[in-house]
PAPAFI-445750 format. One line per 4 residues: number of its first residue (from 0); their letters; for each residue x, y, z negated of C-alpha. Coordinates in nm, 3 decimals. Each point is the difference from the previous one (the first is absolute). Example, Ala and Ser with C-alpha at 12.3 -4.5 7.8 and 13.67 -1.06 7.14 Angstrom:
2
0 = AS = 1.230 -0.450 -0.780 ~ 0.137 0.344 0.066
This chain:
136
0 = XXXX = 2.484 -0.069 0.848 ~ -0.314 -0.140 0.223 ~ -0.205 -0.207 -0.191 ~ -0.264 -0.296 0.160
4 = XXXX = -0.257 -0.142 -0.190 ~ 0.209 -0.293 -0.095 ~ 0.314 0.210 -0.124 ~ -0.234 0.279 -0.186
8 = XXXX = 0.042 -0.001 -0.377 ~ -0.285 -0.155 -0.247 ~ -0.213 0.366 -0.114 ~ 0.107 0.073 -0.335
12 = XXXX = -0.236 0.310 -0.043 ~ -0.404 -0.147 -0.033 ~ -0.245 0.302 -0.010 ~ -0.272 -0.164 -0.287
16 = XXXX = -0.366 0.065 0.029 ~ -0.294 -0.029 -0.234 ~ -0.374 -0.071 0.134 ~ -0.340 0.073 -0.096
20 = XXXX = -0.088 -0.288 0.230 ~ 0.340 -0.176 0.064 ~ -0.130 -0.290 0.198 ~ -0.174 0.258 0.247
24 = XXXX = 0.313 0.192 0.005 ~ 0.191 -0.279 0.091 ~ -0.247 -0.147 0.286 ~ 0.020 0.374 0.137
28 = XXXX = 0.362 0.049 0.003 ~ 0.013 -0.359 0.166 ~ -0.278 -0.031 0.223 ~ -0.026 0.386 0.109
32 = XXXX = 0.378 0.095 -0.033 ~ 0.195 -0.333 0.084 ~ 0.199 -0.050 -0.309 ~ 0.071 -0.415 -0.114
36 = XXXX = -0.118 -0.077 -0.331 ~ 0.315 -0.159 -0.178 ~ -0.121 -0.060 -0.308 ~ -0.320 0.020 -0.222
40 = XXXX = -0.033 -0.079 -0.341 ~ -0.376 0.021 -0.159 ~ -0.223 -0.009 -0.260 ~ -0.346 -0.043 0.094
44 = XXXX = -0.015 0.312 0.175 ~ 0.286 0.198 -0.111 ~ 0.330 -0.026 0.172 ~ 0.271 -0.023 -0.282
48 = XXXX = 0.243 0.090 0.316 ~ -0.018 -0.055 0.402 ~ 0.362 0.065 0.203 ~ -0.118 0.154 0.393
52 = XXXX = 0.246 -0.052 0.237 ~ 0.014 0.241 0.294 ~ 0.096 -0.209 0.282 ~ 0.310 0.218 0.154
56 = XXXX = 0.139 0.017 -0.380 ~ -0.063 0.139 -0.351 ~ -0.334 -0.074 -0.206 ~ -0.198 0.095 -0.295
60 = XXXX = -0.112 -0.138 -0.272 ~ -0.295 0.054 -0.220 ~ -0.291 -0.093 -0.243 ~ -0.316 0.054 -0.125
64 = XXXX = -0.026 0.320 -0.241 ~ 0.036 -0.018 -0.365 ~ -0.001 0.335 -0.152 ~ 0.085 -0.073 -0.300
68 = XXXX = 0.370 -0.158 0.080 ~ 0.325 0.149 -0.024 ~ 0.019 -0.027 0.401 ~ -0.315 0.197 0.086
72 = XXXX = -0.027 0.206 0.340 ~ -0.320 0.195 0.033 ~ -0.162 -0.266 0.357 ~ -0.031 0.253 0.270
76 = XXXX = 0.258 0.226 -0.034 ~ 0.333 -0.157 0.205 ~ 0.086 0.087 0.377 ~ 0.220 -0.221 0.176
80 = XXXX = 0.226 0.058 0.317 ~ 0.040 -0.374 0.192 ~ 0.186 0.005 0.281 ~ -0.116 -0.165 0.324
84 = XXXX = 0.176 -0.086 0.325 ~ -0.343 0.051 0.175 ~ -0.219 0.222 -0.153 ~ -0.253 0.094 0.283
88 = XXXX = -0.070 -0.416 -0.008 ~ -0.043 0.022 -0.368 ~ -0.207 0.356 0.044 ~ -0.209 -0.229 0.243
92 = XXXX = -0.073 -0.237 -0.270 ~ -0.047 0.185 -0.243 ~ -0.311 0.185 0.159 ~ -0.122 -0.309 0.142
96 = XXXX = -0.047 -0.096 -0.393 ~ -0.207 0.316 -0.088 ~ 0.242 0.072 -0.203 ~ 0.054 0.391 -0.170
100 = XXXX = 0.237 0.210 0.201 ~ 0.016 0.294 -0.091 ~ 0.318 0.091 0.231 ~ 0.003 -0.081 0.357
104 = XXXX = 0.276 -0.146 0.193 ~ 0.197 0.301 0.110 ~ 0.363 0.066 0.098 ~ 0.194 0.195 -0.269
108 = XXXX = 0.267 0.294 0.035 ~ 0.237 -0.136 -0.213 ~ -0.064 -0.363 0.268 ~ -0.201 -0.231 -0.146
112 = XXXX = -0.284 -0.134 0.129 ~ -0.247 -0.085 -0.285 ~ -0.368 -0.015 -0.149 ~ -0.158 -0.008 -0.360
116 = XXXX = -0.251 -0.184 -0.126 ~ -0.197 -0.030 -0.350 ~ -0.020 -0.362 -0.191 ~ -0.321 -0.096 -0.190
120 = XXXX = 0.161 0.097 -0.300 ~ 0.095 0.375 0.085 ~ 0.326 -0.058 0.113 ~ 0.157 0.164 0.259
124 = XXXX = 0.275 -0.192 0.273 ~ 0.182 0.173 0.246 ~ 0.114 -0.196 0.309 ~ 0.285 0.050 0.251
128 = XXXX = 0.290 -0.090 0.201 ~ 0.265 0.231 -0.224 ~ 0.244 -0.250 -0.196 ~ 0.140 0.289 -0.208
132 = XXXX = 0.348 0.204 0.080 ~ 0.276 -0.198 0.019 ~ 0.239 -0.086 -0.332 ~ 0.306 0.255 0.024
């Protein structure tokens, strides 16, 4: 079945984050890496919960860090694969920025095209043309 951006189903799986510094986590993964903030919800300057929409589909979703919740995840410690119809323009970008990359843009054996890069917080995203293998 070929999906287009209108016919592509809602994402129903949201990696979650937790920040050190979520506001500077989120300006970073807007401004540097081009994802739309959705939603924030704040507190002064804690972020109770943000949704990050990646503009060719799928998001994230996270929140200032609270270690002493139920829902604690260690800030730093995630890596991320977002895929990207163009990532030499979003490699591009990304340097432009300053930001962390600590993989360059480089053709893979297995045929992706992709670079990695290191958020503020530690985190490490992965990105690339590869969609995934195809649902038997």
């Amino acid at each position: 079945m070929t999906t287009t951006p209108r016919t592509r189903p809602a994402p129903t799986v949201w990696p979650a984050l937790q920040a050190h510094d979520a506001p500077a986590l989120i300006d970073f993964l807007v401004n540097t890496l081009g994802f739309v903030k959705t939603a924030a919800y704040t507190d002064g300057d804690l972020v109770a919960h943000a949704q990050l929409d990646w503009p060719e589909g799928g998001g994230i979703m996270l929140g200032s860090y609270k270690p002493d919740h139920d829902w604690s995840r260690q800030p730093g410690t995630a890596g991320m694969y977002v895929v990207t119809d163009d990532p030499d323009a979003l490699y591009e970008r990304v340097r432009a920025a300053g930001a962390d990359i600590f993989r360059e843009i480089a053709d893979q054996e297995y045929g992706n095209r992709e670079f990695c890069v290191r958020d503020p917080e530690g985190n490490l995203w992965s990105f690339g043309y590869y969609r995934g293998e195809p649902r038997p």
